[in-house]
C-alpha positions in Angstrom: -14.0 -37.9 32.7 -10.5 -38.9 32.6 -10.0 -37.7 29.0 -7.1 -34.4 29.7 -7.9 -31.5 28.4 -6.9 -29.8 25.2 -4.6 -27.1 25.6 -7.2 -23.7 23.9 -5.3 -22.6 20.9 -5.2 -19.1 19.9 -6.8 -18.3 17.2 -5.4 -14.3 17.4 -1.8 -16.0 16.3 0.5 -13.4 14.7 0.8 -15.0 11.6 0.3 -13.4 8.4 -2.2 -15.1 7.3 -4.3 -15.3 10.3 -5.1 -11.4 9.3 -6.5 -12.8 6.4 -9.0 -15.4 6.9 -10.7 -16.3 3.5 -14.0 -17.6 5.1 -13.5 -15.4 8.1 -16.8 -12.8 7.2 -14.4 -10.0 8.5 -14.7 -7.2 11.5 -18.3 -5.5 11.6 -17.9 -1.8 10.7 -20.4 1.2 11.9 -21.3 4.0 9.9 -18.2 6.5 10.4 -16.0 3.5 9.5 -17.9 2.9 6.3 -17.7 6.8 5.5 -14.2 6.3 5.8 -14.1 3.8 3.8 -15.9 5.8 1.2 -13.7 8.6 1.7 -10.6 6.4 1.6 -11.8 4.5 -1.6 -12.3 8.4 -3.2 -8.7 10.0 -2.0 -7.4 6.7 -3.5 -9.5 7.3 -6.8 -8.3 11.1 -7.1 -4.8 10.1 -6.5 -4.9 7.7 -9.7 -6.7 10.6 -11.5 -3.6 12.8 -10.6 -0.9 9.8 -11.8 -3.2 9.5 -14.9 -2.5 13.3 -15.8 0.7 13.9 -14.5 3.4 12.6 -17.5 6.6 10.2 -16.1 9.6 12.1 -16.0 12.4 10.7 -18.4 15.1 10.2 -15.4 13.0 8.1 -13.5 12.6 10.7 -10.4 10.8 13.9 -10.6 7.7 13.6 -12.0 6.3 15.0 -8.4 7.7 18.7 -9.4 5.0 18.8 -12.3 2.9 18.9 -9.3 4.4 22.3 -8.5 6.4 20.5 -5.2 9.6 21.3 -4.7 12.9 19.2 -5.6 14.1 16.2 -3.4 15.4 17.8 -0.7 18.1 14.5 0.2 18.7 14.2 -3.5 19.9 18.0 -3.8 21.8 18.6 -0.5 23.1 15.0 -0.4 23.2 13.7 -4.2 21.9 10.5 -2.9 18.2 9.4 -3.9 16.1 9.3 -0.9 14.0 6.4 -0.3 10.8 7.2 -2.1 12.9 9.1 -5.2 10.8 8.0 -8.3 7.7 6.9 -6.3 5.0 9.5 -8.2 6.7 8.5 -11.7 6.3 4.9 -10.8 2.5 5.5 -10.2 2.5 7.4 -13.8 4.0 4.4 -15.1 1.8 2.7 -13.4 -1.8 3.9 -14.4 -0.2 3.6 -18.1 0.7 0.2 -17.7 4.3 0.8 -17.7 4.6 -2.2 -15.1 8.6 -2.8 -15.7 9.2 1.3 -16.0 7.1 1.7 -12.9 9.3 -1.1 -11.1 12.3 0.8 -12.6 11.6 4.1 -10.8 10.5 2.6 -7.5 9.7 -1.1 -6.9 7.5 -0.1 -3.4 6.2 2.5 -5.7 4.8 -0.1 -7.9 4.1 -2.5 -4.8 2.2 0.6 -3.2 0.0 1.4 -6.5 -1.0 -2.4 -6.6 -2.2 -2.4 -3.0 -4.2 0.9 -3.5 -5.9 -0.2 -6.5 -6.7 -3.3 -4.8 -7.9 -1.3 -1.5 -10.8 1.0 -3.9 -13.1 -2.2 -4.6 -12.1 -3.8 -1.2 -13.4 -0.3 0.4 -16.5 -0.4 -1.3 -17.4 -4.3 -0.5 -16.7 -3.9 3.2 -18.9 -0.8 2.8 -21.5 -2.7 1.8 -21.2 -5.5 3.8 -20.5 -3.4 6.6 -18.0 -5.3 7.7 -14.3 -5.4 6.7 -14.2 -8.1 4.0 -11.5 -10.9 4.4 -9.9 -9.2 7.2 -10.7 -10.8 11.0 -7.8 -8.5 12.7 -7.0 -5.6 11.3 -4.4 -3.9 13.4 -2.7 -6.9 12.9 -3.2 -6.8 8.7 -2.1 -3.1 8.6 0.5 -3.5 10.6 2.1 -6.4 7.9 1.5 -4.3 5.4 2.9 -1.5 6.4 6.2 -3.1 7.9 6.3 -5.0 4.3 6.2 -2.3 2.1 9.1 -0.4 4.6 11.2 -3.0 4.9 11.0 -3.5 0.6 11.4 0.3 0.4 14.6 0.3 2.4 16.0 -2.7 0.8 15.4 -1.2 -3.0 16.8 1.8 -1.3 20.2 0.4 0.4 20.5 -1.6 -3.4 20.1 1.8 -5.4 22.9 3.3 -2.7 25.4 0.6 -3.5 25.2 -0.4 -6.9 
C-alpha cells in the first residue's frame, strides 16, 4: 500500500533497436499487405535479374545508359557526379560479387543492394507468418533506414566532391 509507484516506461522508445525486437513476433499483416509483400519481394527479384544482365561500365558510372536512360543530367551540365552516380554499376558489381568494385562505384549503392537482398526472404517470411517478422514498429524501422542510407549517400557524396 505504501510501496510508490513505478514510473510506466515506454516501450515505443525511438531507439534503433526498439524497431527491431528479436523476440518481438512482429506487426500482424492482412492480405493486401502480404500481396505487397509478394509484389515487393518480385520488383526486388526482377531488379537483381536486370543488374545480373546489365555489364558494369569500366568508369564506374554509367552502366544505367545500357538501360537505354539517358546521361546524368548533374554530371553533364555541372561536371560534378550527382549523388547516386555509379549506383546501377554498383548493383552489377554487386550481383557478380564485385563487393570492393561495387563499394567503388557507390558505397550506398552497395549498402542499398545488401538491404534489398536481405528484404526478398524477409518479404516472403512475414508473408507467411502474416505478420511482419522482427519488426514491432515499422514506421519507425523505415524511417532509420531510410535516413541511414541518405545521410551515408550524402556523406560518400560530399567526400567524392572534395577529394
Amino acid at each position: 500500500m505504501n510501496s510508490p509507484l513505478k514510473p510506466e516506461t515506454n516501450s515505443t522508445g525511438s531507439s534503433f533497436l526498439s524497431a527491431f525486437r528479436t523476440l518481438h513476433p512482429g506487426v500482424s499483416v492482412g492480405w493486401k499487405m502480404r500481396f505487397l509483400l509478394i509484389g515487393w519481394s518480385l520488383f526486388l527479384i526482377a531488379g537483381f535479374g536486370v543488374a545480373i544482365q546489365t555489364t558494369p561500365d569500366s568508369r564506374g558510372f554509367g552502366t544505367h545508359q545500357k538501360l537505354g536512360f539517358a546521361p546524368c543530367v548533374i554530371k553533364s551540365r555541372f561536371s560534378i557526379p550527382c549523388p547516386s552516380c555509379g549506383m546501377t554499376t554498383s548493383f552489377s558489381h554487386f550481383v557478380r560479387g564485385q563487393l570492393r568494385q561495387s563499394a567503388e562505384a557507390n558505397t550506398s549503392g552497395l549498402i542499398l543492394a545488401v538491404l534489398c537482398l536481405i528484404m526478398i526472404p524477409w518479404s516472403w517470411i512475414s508473408v507467411y507468418r502474416r505478420r511482419l517478422w522482427l519488426v514491432s514498429q515499422p514506421e519507425t524501422c523505415l524511417l532509420w533506414l531510410i535516413c541511414g542510407l541518405v545521410m551515408i549517400t550524402v556523406v560518400e557524396w560530399v567526400l567524392r566532391l572534395n577529394f
